[in-house]
N, C-alpha and C positions, 0 to 999 in steps of 0.2 A: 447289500449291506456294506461289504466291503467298500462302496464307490464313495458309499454316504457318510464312512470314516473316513475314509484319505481329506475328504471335502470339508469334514469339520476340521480336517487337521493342517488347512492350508493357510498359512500366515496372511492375513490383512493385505499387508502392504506388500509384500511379493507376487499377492495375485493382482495387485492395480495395477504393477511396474508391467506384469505381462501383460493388464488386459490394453494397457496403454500401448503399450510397444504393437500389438496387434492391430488396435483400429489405426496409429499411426501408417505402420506399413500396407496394410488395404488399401487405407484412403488415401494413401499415395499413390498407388500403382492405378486406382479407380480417376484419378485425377488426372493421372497424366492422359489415359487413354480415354476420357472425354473429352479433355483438351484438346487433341488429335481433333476429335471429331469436329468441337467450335471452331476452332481456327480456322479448320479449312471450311465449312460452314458460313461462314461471316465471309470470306474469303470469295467463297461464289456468290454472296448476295442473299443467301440464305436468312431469316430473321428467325434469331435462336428466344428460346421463350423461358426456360429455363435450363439451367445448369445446375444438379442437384448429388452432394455428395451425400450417400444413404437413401433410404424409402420413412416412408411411413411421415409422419405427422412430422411439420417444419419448427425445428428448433431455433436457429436464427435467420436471419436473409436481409437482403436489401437488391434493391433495382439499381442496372445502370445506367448511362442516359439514353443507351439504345434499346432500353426494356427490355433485357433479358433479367430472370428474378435468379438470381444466386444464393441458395438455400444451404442448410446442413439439416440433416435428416436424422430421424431418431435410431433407426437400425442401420450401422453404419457398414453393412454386407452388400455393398455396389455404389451405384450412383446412375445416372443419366441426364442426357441432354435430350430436349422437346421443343422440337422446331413447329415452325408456325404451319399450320395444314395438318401435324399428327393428331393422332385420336388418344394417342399414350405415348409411354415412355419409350416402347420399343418402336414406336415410328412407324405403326401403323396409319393408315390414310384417315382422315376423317372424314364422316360422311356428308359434312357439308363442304366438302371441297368442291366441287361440282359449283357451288355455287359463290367463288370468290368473283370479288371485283378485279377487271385484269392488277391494280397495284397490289390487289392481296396476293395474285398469283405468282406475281413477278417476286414476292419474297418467299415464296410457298418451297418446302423441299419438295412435293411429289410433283410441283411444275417445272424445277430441272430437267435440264437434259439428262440422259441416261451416264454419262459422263461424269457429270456433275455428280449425281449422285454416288456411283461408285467410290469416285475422289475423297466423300466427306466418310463413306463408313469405312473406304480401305483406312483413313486418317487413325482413327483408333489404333486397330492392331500396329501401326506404322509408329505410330506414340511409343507406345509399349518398346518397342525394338527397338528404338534411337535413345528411349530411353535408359533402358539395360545397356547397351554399348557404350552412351557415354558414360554413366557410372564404373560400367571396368575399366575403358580407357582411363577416366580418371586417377581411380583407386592405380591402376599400373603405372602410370607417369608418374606420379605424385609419389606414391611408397615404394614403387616396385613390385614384381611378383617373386612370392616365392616359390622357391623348386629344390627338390631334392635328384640327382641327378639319377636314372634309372640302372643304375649302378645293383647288382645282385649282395647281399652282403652276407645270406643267411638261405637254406634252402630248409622247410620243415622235411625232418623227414616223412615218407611213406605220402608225401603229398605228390599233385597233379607237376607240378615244377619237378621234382625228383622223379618221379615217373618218366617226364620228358625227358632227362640229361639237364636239366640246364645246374649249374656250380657258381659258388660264390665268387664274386669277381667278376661275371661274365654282368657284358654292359647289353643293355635291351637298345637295340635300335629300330625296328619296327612293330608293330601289331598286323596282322593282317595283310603287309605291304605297304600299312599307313607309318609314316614316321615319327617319331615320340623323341622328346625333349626331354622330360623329367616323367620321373614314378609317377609322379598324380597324374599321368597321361595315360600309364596301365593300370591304373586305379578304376580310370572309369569307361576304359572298353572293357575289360574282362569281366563285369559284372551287364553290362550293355548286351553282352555277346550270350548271356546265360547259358552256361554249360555246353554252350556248340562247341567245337574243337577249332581250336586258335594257331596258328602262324606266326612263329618269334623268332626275329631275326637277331639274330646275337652275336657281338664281337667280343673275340673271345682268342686270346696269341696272338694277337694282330692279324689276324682273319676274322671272315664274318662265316658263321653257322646256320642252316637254318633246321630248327626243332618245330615238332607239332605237338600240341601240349592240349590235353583234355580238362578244364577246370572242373570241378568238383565243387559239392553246394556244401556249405558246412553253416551252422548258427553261430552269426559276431553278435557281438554287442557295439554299436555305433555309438558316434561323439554325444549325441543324446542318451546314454544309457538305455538304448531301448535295442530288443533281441531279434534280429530278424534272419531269415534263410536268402546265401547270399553263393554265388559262384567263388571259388577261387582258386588261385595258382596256387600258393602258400612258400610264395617267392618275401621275403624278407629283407627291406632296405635298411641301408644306414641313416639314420634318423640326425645323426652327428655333423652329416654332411651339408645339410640346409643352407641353402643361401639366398640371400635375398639378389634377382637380377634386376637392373635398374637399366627402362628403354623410355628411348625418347619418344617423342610427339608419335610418329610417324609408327615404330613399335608398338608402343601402348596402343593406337589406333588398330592395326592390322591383330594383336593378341587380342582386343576385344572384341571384333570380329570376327575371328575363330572362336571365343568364349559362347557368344552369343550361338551361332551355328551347332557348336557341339552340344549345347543344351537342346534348339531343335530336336536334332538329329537326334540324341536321346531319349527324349519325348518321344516321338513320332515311332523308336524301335520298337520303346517298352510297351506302349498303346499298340503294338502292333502284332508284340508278343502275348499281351492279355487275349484281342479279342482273338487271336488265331489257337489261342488254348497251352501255348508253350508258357505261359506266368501264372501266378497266378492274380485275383484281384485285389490283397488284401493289403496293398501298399497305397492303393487310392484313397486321398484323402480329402476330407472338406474343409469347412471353416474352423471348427477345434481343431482340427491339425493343425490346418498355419496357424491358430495362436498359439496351441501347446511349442510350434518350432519358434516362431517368434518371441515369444519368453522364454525361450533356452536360447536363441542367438543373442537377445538382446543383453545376456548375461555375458558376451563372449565381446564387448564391446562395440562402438558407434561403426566404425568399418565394417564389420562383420555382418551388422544390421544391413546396413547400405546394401553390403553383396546380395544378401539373403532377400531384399529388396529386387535387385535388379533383376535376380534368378525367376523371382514372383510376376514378376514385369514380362519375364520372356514367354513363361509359361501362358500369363492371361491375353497376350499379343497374339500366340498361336491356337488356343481354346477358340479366340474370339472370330478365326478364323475357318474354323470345322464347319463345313453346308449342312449346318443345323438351322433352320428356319428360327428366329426368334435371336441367334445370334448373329453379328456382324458378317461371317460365313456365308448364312442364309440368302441375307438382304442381297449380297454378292451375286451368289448365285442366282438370284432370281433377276437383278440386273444383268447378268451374263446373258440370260437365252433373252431376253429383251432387247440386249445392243443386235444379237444376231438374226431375230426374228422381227425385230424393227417395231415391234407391239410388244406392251407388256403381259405377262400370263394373265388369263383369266382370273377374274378377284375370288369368284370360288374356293378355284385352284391354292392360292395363294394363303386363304383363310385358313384352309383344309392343311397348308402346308406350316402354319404357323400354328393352330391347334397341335402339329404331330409333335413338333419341335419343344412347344411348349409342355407335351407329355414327358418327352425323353430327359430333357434337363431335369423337372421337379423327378423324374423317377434316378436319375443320377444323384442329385443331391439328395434321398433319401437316401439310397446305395451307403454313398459315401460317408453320409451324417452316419448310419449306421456302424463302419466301418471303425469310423470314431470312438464310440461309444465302445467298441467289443474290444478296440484298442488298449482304452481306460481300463475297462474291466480287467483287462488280463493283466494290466502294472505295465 
């Protein structure tokens, strides 16, 4: 009941501005990483059949001269591209490949070499990730980054930081043995780190110190106003000090390549702290999550979108990577023991492995859609 008031109670035209800002940044990020895939498709000789942003029933399209049909779709939650020989979208074989003429074959993807193939589906994830880089490199060249210097200003008391020793004024120069720049550098290891005990190298008299500090989980409230259980020092910065630093080509290139990386590298902990039982799962999110965040970033202006964009980018780049059968992963891995075994797996095998994969995702996405919802419910 509660859900079904908040819902009458939701303005018109605030919920188009988000549901717009959402299928924008999808169909962006789904664009690029098809793109990936055609280019280099078309590239090897491959003849692409369509290229389709969403599923479901074709809203507009047209052909180009080299008849690939370019569609928009009615459910705008993915896209794909269908090269000539698949049986679908996921680039299954078709069963009358067997029977192409050699000119159908010579455009066929499953008549590529094993090479070939790899090339076009690593092409996706590989979108995704030049994509998100050059939008931070961008956004860095162009505005700058900001940073607050990781400067201590404030210690809470009876917190994990006070418990360590560490005192206002002392300047953070490592985590872990990793080097930090600015606060938002220990903003996003000590929640990474979830409550393991941490390593802070500190200058502090004109000497360096080193403390080990236990973080503590306490309930914030995040830039979305939403409540979640979160590690922390309860180390306090000067917010006064903000500056914006301005790098060149060659900077902005190198800081988005660490942006891009430290997102991995995030991903890949937090995923790794769920299934090993140290998180827990209720941060995993689906498609209402990225619009509810998309209509809250889109309110924080066109930059902001863009980053939240590329962040989107990096994630669906590395997803699309996991040796799940049915994603770009999958197909990988199945080309992997093919380059090595010089034959490809038995189509059985292969079925059997795409059926499993096809479990797991639709039983994720219910997970998550779920998560969603229990999300809403609770405000």
């Amino acid at each position: 009941m509660d859900v079904l008031l908040s819902l009458a109670a939701v303005d018109p035209l605030d919920f188009a501005v988000k549901a717009l800002a959402f299928i924008v940044v999808i169909s962006l990020v789904v664009f690029v990483h098809e793109m990936g895939h055609f280019l280099v498709a078309r590239w090897c000789g491959v003849r692409v059949e369509v290229f389709s942003i969403g599923f479901g029933p074709e809203l507009i399209g047209r052909d180009d001269r080299l008849g690939t049909r370019w569609k928009l779709a009615a459910v705008p939650l993915g896209g794909y591209v269908k090269f000539f020989g698949d049986a679908d979208a996921s680039s299954g074989r078709a069963d009358d490949a067997v029977e192409m003429t050699e000119e159908e074959r010579r455009v066929s993807f499953h008549h590529k070499s094993v090479w070939s193939r790899i090339a076009i589906v690593f092409a996706g994830p590989a979108a995704n990730f030049l994509f998100a880089i050059a939008v931070f490199a961008g956004v860095y060249g162009l505005l700058g980054q900001t940073a607050i210097p990781p400067v201590v200003a404030d210690v809470q008391a009876g917190s994990a930081a006070a418990e360590a020793g560490i005192r206002p004024g002392d300047r953070i120069l490592a985590v872990d043995g990793r080097r930090i720049t600015r606060f938002e550098d220990l903003q996003q290891r000590v929640p990474i780190a979830n409550g393991a005990p941490m390593t802070l190298t500190i200058a502090r008299d004109g000497r360096e110190v080193t403390l080990d500090a236990q973080p503590r989980f306490a309930e914030i409230e995040d830039s979305f106003g939403e409540t979640r259980r979160q590690a922390m020092l309860g180390i306090v910065a000067d917010g006064t000090t903000q500056e914006i630093i301005r790098l060149g080509p060659g900077e902005a290139l190198v800081t988005a390549l660490a942006k891009t990386y430290g997102l991995v590298e995030a991903t890949l902990v937090t995923l790794g702290q769920m299934i090993g039982g140290e998180r827990g799962t209720e941060d995993l999110g689906g498609p209402l999550r990225i619009a509810q965040l998309s209509g809250h970033v889109a309110e924080l202006g066109f930059v902001s979108l863009l980053m939240f964009t590329a962040f989107l980018s990096t994630n669906l780049g590395l997803i699309n990577l996991f040796p799940i059968p049915v994603l770009d992963g999958g197909h990988l891995a199945f080309y992997a023991v093919e380059a090595v075994r010089g034959r490809p797996l038995d189509e059985t095998a292969q079925e059997y492995g795409f059926r499993l994969g096809l479990v797991m995702i639709v039983g994720l996405m219910v997970f998550v859609t779920w998560n969603d919802i229990v999300r809403l419910i609770n405000g």
